[in-house]
C-alpha positions in Angstrom: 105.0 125.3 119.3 107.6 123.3 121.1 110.8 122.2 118.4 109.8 118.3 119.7 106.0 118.8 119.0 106.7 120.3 115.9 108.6 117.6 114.7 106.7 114.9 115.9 103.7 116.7 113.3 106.1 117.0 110.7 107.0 113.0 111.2 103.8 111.4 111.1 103.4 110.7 115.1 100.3 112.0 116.7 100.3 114.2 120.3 97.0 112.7 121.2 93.8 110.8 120.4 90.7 109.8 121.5 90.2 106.9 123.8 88.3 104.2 123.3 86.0 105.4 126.0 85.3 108.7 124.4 88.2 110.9 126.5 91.2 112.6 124.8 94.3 111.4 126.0 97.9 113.5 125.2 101.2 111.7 124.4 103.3 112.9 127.2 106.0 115.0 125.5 108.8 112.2 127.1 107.0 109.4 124.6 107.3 111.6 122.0 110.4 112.3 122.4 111.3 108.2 122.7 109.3 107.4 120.1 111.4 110.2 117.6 114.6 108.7 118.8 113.4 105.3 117.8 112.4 106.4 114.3 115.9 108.0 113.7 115.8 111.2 114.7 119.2 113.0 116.4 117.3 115.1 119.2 120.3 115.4 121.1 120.4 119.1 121.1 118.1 122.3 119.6 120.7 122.1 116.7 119.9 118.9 115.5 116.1 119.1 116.1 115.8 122.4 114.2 117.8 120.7 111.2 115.0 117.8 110.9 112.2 120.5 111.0 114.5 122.3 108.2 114.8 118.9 106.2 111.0 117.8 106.7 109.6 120.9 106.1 111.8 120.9 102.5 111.3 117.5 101.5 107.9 118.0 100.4 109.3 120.6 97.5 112.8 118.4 96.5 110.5 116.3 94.4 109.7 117.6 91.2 107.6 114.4 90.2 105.8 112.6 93.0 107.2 109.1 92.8 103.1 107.4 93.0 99.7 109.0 92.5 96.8 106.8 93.4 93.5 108.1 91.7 89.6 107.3 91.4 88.4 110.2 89.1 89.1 110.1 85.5 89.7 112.1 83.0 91.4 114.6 83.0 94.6 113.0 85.0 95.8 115.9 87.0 99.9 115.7 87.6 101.4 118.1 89.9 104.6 119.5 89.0 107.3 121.2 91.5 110.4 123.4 90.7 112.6 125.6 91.8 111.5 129.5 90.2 115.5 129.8 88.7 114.9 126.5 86.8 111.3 125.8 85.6 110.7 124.3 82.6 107.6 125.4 80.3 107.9 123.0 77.4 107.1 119.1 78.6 107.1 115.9 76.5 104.8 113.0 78.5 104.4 109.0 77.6 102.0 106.9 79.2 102.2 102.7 79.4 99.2 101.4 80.5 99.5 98.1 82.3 97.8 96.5 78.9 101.0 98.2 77.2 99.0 100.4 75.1 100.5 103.7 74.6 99.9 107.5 74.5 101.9 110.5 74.5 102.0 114.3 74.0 103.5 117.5 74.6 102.2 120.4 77.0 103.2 123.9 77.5 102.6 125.4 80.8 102.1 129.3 81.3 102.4 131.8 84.2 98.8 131.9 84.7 99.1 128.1 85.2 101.1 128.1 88.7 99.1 127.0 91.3 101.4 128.0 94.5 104.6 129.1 95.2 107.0 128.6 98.4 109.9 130.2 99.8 112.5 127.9 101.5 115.7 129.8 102.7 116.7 131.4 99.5 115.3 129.5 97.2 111.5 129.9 95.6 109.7 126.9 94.6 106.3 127.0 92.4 103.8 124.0 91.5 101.9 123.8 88.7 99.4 120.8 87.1 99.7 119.2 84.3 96.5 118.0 82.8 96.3 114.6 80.8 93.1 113.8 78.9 93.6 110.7 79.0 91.0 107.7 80.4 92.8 104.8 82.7 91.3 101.7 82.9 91.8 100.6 86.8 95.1 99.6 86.9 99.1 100.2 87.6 100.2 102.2 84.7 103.8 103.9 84.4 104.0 108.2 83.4 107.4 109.6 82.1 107.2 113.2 82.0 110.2 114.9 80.3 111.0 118.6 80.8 112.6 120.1 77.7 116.5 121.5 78.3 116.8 125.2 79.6 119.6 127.7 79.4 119.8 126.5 83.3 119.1 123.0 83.1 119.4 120.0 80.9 116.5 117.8 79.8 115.1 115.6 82.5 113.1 112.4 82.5 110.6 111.5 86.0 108.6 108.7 86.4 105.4 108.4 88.4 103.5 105.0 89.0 99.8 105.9 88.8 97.3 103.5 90.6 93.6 103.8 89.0 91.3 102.1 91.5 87.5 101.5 91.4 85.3 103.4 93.6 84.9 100.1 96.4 85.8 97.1 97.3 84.0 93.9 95.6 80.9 92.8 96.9 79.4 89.8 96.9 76.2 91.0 95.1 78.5 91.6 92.2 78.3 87.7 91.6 74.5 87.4 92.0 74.6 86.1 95.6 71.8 87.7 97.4 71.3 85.7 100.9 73.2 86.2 103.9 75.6 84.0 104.4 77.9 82.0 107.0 80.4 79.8 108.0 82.7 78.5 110.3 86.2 80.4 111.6 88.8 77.8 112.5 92.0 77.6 113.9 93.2 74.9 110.8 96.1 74.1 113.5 93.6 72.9 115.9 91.7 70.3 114.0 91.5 66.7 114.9 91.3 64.3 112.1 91.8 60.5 111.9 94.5 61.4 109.7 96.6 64.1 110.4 99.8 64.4 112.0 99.0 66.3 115.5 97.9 69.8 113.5 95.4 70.1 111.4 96.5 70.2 107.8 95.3 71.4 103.9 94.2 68.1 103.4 91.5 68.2 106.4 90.5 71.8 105.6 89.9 70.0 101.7 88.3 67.3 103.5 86.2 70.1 105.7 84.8 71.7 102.5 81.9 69.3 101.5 80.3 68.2 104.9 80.3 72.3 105.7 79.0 73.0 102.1 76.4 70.8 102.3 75.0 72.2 105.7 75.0 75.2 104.3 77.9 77.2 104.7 79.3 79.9 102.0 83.0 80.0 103.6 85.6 78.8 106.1 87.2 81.3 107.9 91.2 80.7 108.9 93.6 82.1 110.7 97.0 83.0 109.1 98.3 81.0 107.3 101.2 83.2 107.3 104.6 81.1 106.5 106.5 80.7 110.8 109.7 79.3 111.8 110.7 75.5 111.2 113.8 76.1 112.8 112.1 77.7 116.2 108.6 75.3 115.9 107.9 77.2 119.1 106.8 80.8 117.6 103.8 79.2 116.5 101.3 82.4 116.6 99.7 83.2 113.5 100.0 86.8 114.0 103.8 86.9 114.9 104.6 85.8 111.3 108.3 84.9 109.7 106.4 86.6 106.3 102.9 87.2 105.3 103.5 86.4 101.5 104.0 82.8 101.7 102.1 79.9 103.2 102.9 78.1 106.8 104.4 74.7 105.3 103.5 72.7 108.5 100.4 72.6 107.0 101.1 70.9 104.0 100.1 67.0 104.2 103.1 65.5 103.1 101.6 61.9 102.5 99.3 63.3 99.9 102.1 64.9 97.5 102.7 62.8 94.4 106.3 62.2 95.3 104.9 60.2 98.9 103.6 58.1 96.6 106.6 57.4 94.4 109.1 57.2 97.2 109.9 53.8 99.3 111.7 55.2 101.8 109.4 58.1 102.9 106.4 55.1 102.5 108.9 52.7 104.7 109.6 55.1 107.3 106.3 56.2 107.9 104.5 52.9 108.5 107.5 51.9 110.6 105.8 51.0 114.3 108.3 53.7 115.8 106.9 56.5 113.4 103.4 55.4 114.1 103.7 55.4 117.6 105.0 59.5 117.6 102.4 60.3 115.2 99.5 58.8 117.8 100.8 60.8 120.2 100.9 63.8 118.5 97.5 62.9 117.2 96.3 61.9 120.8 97.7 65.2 122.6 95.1 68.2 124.1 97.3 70.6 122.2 99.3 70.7 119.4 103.1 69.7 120.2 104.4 72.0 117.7 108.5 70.5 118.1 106.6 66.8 117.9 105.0 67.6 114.7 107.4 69.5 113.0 110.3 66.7 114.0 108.0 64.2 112.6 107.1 66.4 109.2 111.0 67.4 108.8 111.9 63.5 108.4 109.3 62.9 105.8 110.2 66.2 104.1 114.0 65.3 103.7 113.3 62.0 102.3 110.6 63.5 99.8 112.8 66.3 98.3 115.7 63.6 98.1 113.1 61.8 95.9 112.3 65.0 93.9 115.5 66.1 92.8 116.9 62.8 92.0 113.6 61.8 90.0 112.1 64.7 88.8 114.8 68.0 89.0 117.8 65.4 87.8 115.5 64.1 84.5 114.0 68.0 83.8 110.0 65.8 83.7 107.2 67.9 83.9 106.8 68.2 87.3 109.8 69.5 87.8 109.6 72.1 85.4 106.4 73.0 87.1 108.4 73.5 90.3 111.1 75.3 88.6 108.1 77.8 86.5 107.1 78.4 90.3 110.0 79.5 91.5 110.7 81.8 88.0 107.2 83.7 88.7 107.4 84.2 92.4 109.5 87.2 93.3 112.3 87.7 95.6 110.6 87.7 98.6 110.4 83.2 98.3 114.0 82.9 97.8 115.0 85.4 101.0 112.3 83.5 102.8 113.9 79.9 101.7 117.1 81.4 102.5 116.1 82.8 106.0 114.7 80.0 106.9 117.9 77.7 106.8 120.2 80.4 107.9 118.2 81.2 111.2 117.6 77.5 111.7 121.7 76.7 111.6 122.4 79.6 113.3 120.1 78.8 116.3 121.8 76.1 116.8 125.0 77.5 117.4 123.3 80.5 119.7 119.8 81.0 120.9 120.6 84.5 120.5 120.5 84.5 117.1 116.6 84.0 116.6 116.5 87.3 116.1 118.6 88.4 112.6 119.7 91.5 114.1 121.8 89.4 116.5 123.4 87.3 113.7 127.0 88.0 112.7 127.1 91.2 110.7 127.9 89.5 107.0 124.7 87.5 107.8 122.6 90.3 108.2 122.6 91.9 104.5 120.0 89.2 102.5 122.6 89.9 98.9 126.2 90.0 101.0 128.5 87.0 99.7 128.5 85.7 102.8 124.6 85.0 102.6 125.2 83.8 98.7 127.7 81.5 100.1 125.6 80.1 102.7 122.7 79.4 100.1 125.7 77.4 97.9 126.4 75.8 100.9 123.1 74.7 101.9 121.5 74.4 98.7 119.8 71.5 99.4 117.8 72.7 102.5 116.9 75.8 100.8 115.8 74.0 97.8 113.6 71.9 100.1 112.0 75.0 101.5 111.0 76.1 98.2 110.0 72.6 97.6 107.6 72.5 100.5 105.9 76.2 99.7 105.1 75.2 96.3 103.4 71.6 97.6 101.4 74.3 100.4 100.6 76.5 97.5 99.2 73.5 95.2 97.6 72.0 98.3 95.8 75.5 99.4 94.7 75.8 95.4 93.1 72.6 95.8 91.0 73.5 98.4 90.0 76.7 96.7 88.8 75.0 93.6 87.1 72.0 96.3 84.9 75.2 97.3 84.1 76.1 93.9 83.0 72.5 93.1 80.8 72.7 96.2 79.0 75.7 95.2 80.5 77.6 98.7 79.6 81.2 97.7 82.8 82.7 99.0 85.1 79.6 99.7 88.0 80.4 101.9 87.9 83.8 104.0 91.2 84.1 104.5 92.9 86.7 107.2 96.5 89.0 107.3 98.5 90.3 110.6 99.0 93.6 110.9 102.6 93.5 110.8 105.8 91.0 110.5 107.3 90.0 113.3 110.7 91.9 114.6 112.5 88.8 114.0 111.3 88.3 110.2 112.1 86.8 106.8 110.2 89.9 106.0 111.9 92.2 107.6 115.5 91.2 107.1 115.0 90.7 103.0 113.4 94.1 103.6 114.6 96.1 106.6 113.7 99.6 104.6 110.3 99.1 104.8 109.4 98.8 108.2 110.7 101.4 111.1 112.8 98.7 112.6 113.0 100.3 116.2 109.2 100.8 117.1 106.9 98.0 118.0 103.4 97.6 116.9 100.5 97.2 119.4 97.4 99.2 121.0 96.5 101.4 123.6 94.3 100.0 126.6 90.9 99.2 126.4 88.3 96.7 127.4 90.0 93.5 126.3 93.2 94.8 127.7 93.2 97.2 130.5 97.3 97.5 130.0 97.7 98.1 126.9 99.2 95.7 123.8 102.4 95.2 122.3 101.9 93.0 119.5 106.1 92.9 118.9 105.4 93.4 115.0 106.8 96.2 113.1 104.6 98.8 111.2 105.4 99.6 107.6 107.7 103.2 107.1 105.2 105.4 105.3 108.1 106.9 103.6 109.7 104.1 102.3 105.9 102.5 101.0 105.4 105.2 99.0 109.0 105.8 97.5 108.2 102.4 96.3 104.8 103.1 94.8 102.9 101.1 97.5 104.6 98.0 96.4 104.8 96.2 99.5 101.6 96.8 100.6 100.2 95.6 97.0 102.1 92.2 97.3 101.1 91.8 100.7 97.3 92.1 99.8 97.7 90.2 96.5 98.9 87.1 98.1 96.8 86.9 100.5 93.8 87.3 98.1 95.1 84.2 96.0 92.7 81.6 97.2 90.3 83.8 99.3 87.1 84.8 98.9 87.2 87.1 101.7 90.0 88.9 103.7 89.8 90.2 106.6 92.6 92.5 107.9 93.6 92.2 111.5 93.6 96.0 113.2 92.5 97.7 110.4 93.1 100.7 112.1 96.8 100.0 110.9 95.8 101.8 107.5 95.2 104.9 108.8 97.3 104.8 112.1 99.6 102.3 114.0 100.0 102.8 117.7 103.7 102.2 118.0 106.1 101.9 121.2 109.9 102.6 121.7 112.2 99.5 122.3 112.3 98.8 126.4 108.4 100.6 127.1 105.6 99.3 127.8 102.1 99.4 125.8 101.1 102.2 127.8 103.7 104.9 126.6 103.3 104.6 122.6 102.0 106.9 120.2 100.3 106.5 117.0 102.2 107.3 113.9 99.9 108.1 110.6 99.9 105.8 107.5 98.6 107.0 103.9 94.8 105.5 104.4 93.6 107.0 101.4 95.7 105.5 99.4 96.3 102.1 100.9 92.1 102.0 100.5 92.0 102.6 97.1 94.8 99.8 96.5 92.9 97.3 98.6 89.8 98.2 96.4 91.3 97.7 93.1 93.2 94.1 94.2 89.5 93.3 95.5 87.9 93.8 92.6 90.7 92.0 90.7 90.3 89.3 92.9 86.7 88.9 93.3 87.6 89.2 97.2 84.9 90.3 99.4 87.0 92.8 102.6 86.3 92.4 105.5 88.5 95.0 108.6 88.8 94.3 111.7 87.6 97.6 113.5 87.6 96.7 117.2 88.9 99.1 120.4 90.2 102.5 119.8 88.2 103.1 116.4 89.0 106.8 114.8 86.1 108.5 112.7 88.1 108.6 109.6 88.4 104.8 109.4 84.5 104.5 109.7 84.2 107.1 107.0 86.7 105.0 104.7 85.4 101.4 105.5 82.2 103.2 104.8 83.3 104.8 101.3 85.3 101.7 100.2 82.7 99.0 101.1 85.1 97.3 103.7 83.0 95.5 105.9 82.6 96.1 109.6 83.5 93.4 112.5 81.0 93.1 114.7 81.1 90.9 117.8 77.9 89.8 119.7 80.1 89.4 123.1 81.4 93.1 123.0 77.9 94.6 122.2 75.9 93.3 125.4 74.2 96.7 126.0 70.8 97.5 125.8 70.8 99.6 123.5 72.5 97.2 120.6 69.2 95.3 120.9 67.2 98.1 120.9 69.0 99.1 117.5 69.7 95.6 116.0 70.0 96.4 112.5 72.3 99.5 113.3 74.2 97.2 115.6 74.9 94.6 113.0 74.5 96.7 109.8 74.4 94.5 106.3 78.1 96.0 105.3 79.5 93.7 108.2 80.6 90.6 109.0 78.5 89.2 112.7 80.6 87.1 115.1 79.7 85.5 118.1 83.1 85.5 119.9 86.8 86.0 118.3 89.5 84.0 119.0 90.8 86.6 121.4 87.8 86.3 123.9 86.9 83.6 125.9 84.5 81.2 124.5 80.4 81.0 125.3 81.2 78.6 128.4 84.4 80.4 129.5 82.7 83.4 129.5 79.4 82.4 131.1 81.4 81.0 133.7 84.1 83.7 134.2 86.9 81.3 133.6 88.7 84.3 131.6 88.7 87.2 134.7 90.0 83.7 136.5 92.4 83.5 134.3 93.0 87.4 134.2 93.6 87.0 137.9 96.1 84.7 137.5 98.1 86.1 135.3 98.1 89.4 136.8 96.6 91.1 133.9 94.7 93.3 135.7 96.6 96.9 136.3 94.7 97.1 139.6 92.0 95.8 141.7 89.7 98.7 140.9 89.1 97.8 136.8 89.1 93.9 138.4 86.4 94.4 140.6 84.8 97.1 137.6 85.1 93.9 134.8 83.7 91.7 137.0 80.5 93.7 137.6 80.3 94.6 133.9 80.4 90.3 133.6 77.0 89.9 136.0 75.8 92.8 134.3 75.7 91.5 130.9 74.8 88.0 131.8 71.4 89.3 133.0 71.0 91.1 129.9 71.8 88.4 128.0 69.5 85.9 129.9 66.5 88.8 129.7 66.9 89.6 125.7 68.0 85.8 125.1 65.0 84.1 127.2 67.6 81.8 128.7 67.5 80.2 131.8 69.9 81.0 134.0 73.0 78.9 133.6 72.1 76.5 130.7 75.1 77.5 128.4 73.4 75.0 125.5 70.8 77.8 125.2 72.7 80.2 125.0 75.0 79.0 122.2 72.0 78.5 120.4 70.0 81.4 121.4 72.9 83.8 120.7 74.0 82.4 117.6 70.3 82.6 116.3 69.6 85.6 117.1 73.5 86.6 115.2 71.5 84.9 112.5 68.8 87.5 112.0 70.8 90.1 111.5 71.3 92.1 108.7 75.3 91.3 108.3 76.0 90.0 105.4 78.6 87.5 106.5 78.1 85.2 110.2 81.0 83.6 111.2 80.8 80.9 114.4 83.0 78.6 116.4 83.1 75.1 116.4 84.7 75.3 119.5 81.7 77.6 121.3 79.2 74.6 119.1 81.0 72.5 120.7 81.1 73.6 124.2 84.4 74.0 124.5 85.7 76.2 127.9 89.3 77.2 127.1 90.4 79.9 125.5 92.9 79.9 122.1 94.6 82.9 122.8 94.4 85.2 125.6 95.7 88.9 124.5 98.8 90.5 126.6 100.5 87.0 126.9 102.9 85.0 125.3 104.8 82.4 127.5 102.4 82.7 130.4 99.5 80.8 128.4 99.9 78.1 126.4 98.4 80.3 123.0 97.9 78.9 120.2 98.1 75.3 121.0 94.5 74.1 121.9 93.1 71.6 119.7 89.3 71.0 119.4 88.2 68.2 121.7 86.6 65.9 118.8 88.0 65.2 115.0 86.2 67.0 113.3 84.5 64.4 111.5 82.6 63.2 114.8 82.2 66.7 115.6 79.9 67.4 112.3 77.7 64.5 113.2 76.8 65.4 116.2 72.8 65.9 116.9 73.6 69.5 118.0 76.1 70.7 116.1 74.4 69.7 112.9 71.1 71.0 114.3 72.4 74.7 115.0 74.4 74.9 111.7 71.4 73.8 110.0 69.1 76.7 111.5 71.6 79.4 111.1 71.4 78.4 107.5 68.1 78.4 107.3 68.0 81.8 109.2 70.6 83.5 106.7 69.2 82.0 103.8 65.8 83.5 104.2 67.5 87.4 105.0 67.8 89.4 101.5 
């Protein structure tokens, strides 16, 4: 085998993989090569190389102790133990804290007869050996200290190893008795209209959203992320580019409904002033949300009800503000780099628009715990306080509408939904730079939905780093985003398994995909299921791998189907294989065009535009796939040719039948709405993100047609068991 190839398999990054129309394609070995480089590895001459196969092929037998074991079987617990031959240990002492704090411990004795393999390296031999535990783990994070007694070679030595005991699957929602099939709406929050809001849809309308949608029979709400963006750069405003996936977006947080609005003239004052008023109409009145408008407007409220805060409540210790300050004790550091980010990116970009980007910051501002940064948080104090001000009033606000879908009897509530990475340019990344590989970018291989390939700019987790740290990050990352859902769904779930990742200055087309630890990162997402009582949903569209099917399938993670990608005959033929009960049914995504913009091609327009199309050929190939399926859909449907009413309701009917579990629709395709929210493979060159729905929502619930669909696909789901 090539040195370069046999690398690459030593490092995780794949030489090939199967399209997503069946063919294999190979990594061309100058992509591997790029993509190595990127990840840190010197392959500037046959020296070098041959010293990282050396180092890989060791570091497998340096640990003695694996620092993590995630398991599903108990008992007996099954610890493997490596050591070199010259200084193996027989005699070992072991203590086990459960995450309940009980307590066991023992002492083992291994034998000859007990070495399970052995391995030369250079000159040194290495054997393994298992050391069995009878002891039964509830599901759980539990800590192992294993203690090998001294030797004539070797002192005594203490290792640790975080063990991870997770359930068998993922919760489901027969767990909690409910039997029907159920539905609900998946919004864009951003883009509501309300009589109230400020230009962007808000907590307060999504609270306000629960009771009409409960009472037509909805179970959820589906969301985008509400991953926390960028109030200094209002601009970034896609919910899958976040600033960090741990905390909430605070320009959703309606700031005239906190208690200290209420106490506080000026902030009262200022916001009936006639000059106020008039902004907020015109961000209310806008097509799309004018994200530097609203977040201007927000910002001068915010700043007058923080003022308020700290000389009120954080001056005069009152409850409230020790409820703030017991917020801030229980969150972990992850808030306060976020906070600190936040207002150091923000008065840096004002300086340089360079400096978006925290690698491009001066270097004592690039370390989250240098004492430059501590000095800049003393410094600013105020506006970092204010940040963490404003998550906890999102956090409080998001609760709110949690427990408003308990009180209305919703049988999951909020289904809530991750990105499958941080952006580049991150609060995440910079408070954390070790656990992502920094100089590879995240995104997806061509396909259907985008004939040139995607990069997402996110970064993928370091496999390495995740588990030297016991799977830590990815166990935060899932557990906030499971605090007020009822359902996740993970964006690319493939991401689990296998992250299609290109080298800084390529395009989508000359990536790779680089393996993640799916087994394990499965098991975890079970267990914080379970915990949470969160139903999980992944997101398994475009180049699909076997082993992720097998996993979703063992795990219970539901499937992602979508109606508009399954316009073949034969996923009529096979319905209920097509739209299997471990799923979640969709009409459209917001990725695809809606129901009208489809039916009348106003996204291969668009495509055309844009010049998204790599060449004529797969334009002219799309566009006969489009007539295609619309005479499909108008023979299986019954739909008369052009009358996009019928099919909105025809389509989302017959989605209603279906075995899936969960349905989710858009008010925007019930509403007849022609523009896309997003179209994938652009950023500046469409106007993503931004689209409002044409009605406040209000209206939009009461009218004849709306009400009239929702009401069938209730009654549709309700009556499948």
């Amino acid at each position: 085998m090539e040195p370069i190839k046999q690398l690459a398999a030593l490092a995780g990054l794949q030489d090939r993989y199967i399209h997503a129309q069946g063919h294999t394609e190979h990594i061309a070995l100058a992509d591997q090569h790029a993509i190595l480089t990127a990840m840190g590895y010197d392959l500037t001459s046959a020296e070098a190389i041959a010293g990282h196969i050396r180092e890989l092929q060791h570091k497998p037998w340096a640990e003695v102790v694996a620092p993590v074991q995630v398991i599903t079987a108990q008992p007996p617990l099954t610890v493997r133990v490596q050591q070199p031959v010259a200084s193996a240990c027989s005699g070992w002492q072991w203590r086990l804290v459960t995450e309940q704090q009980q307590e066991y411990s023992g002492q083992l004795q291994v034998a000859t007869s007990d070495i399970i393999e052995r391995k030369q390296l250079n000159d040194k031999e290495y054997l393994a050996f298992n050391l069995l535990i009878n002891v039964e783990l509830p599901p759980g994070y539990h800590q192992l200290t294993l203690t090998a007694e001294a030797t004539a070679s070797a002192p005594e030595q203490q290792y640790q190893q975080q063990l991870i005991v997770s359930p068998s699957r993922c919760f489901q929602l027969q767990d909690q008795a409910v039997l029907h099939n159920t539905k609900g709406p998946a919004i864009q929050l951003y883009a509501l209209r309300s009589s109230r809001n400020w230009g962007i849809g808000d907590f307060v309308d999504l609270k306000n959203l629960v009771a009409p949608l409960a009472e037509l029979g909805n179970d959820f709400i589906g969301l985008n992320p509400l991953h926390a963006l960028y109030p200094g750069l209002p601009q970034d405003c896609s919910p899958y580019s976040p600033n960090s996936r741990l905390w909430l977006n605070t320009l959703y947080v309606a700031l005239e409904h906190s208690p200290e609005f209420a106490e506080c003239q000026a902030a009262k004052q200022l916001y009936a002033s006639q000059p106020f008023q008039s902004r907020l109409q015109r961000c209310r009145a806008a097509a799309d949300v004018d994200y530097h408008a609203v977040s201007t407007l927000k910002a001068e409220i915010a700043g007058l009800l923080y003022q308020h805060f700290k000389q009120h409540h954080l001056s005069s210790d009152s409850e409230r503000a020790r409820q703030f300050q017991q917020f801030i004790a229980q969150s972990d550091s992850s808030l306060l780099d976020l906070a600190r980010y936040q207002v150091l990116q923000t008065v840096l970009f004002k300086r340089d628009m360079q400096m978006a980007c925290w690698q491009n910051f001066p270097p004592e501002y690039q370390q989250p715990h240098s004492d430059a940064v501590k000095q800049f948080a003393e410094e600013h104090r105020d506006a970092i306080d204010q940040q963490l001000y404003l998550q906890w009033l999102a956090q409080q606000q998001l609760a709110d509408v949690k427990k408003q879908c308990q009180q209305q009897g919703m049988a999951i509530g909020l289904y809530c939904d991750v990105a499958v990475g941080a952006n580049s340019n991150s609060a995440e990344s910079w408070g954390a730079p070790e656990d992502f590989l920094m100089q590879l970018s995240v995104g997806a291989p061509p396909d259907i939905m985008a004939p040139k390939g995607q990069n997402w700019g996110l970064l993928a987790y370091n496999p390495d780093t995740l588990r030297q740290k016991a799977y830590q990050p990815f166990i935060q990352l899932i557990r906030a985003n499971m605090r007020y859902a009822g359902a996740l769904r993970l964006d690319h779930v493939m991401a689990l398994l296998r992250l299609w990742c290109c080298p800084p200055g390529a395009d989508a087309t000359a990536g790779g995909y680089i393996s993640m630890p799916a087994n394990e990162l499965f098991a975890i997402m079970a267990l914080e299921s379970q915990r949470n009582h969160c139903v999980v949903i992944g997101e398994d569209l475009g180049t699909v791998p076997a082993e992720i099917s097998a996993l979703m399938a063992t795990y219970q993670v539901m499937s992602y189907r979508v109606f508009m990608l399954e316009q073949k005959a034969g996923s009529y033929q096979h319905r209920d294989q097509t739209y299997p009960a471990l799923s979640l049914a969709t009409v459209t995504t917001h990725d695809m065009p809606t129901l009208v913009g489809y039916w009348h091609e106003h996204d291969l327009a668009l495509r055309h535009k844009l010049d998204l199309f790599p060449s004529a050929e797969i334009a002219a190939n799309l566009e006969q796939l489009r007539k295609d399926e619309k005479q499909l859909l108008c023979q299986q449907l019954q739909l008369e040719h052009g009358n996009v009413r019928q099919l909105v309701t025809n389509s989302h009917l017959y989605l209603a039948a279906t075995p899936a579990r969960l349905m989710a629709y858009q008010l925007e395709d019930l509403m007849l709405v022609a523009t896309p929210v997003n179209i994938p493979g652009t950023s500046t060159e469409y106007p993503n993100w931004r689209r409002k729905l044409p009605l406040d929502f209000e209206q939009a619930l009461q009218q004849s047609d709306v009400r009239q669909l929702i009401t069938a696909m209730a009654e549709q789901r309700q009556s499948k068991h």
